[in-house]
C-alpha positions in Angstrom: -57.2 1.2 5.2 -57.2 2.5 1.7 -56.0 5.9 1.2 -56.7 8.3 -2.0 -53.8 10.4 -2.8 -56.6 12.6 -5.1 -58.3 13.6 -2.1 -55.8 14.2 0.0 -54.8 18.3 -0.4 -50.9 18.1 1.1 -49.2 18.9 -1.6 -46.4 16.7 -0.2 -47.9 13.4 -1.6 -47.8 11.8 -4.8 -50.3 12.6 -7.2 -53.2 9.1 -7.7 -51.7 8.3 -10.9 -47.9 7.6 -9.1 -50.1 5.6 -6.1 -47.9 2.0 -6.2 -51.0 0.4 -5.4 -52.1 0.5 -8.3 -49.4 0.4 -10.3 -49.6 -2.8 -12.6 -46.8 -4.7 -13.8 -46.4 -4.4 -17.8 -47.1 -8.2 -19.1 -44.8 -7.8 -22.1 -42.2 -7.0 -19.5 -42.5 -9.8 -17.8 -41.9 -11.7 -20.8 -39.4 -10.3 -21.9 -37.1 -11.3 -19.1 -38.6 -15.2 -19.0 -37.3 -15.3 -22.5 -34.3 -13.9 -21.7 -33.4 -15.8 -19.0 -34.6 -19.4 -20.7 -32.6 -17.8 -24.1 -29.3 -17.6 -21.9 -29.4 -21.2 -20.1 -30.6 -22.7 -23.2 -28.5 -20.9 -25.1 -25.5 -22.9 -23.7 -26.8 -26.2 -24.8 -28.2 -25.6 -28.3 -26.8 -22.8 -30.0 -29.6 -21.5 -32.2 -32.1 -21.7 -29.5 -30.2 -18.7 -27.9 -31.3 -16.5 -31.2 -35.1 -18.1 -31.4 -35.6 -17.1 -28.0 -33.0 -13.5 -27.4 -34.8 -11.9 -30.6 -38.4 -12.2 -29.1 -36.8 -11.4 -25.2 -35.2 -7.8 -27.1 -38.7 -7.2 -29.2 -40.9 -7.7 -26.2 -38.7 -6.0 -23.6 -38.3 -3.0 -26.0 -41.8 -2.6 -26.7 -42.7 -3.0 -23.0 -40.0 0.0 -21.9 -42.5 2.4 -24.9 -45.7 1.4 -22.9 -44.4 2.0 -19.5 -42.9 4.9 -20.5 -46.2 6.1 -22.3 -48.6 4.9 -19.6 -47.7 8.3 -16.8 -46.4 5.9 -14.3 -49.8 3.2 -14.2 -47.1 0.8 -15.7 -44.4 -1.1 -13.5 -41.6 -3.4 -14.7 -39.0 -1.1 -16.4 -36.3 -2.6 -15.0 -37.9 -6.0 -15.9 -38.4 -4.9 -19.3 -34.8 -4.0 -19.3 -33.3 -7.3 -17.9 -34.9 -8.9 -20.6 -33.6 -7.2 -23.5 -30.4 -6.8 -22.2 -30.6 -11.0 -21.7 -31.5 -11.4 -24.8 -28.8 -9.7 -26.5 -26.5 -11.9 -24.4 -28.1 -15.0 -25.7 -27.8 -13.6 -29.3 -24.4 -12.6 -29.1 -23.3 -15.9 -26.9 -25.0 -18.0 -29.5 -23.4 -16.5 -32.7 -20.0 -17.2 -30.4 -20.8 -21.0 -30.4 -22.3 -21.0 -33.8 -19.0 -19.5 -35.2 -17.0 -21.8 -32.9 -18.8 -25.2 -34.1 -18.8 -24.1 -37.9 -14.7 -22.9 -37.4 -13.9 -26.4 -35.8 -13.0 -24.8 -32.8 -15.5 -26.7 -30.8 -16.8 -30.4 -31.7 -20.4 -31.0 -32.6 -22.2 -34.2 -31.0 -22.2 -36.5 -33.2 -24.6 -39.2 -33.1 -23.1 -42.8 -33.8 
């Protein structure tokens, strides 16, 4: 049974723009935390692949958080768009930790024989 908020004249319910039905995830959000979270796991086993994939994961997630912000609640995934960036900072800064660590001597780069 499909209900129209637009119709409906108690002033109680949400206006048909706020209806979570349909609400539509932002894509870019979505993204954004993929990236993130393949940037942080691959991040520990290559180091620069951490940067290659936090910087897009920070773009896309930022850019997502403008258009759901901008889109009067037709966008979802805020908190997706958020996870992402804040991953892909993560992945930045815990690759320019191992990065720093390998070129310092601290830690020992494979070396093939």
């Amino acid at each position: 049974m499909s209900r129209s908020y637009a119709s409906s004249s108690n002033p109680e319910e949400p206006p048909a723009g706020n209806d979570p039905a349909r609400r539509v995830t932002n894509g870019k959000a979505t993204s954004s935390l993929v990236l993130g979270i393949a940037a942080v796991f691959l991040g520990l086993f290559c180091c620069g692949i951490g940067i290659v994939m936090g910087v897009p994961a920070i773009v896309l997630g930022r850019v997502a958080r403008a258009e759901i912000a901008a889109s009067a609640g037709l966008q979802g995934g805020m908190r997706l768009a958020t996870s992402g960036v804040v991953l892909g900072i993560l992945s930045c800064a815990m690759s320019i930790v191992l990065i720093v660590l390998t070129v310092t001597g601290v830690i020992d780069a494979p070396r093939k024989h």
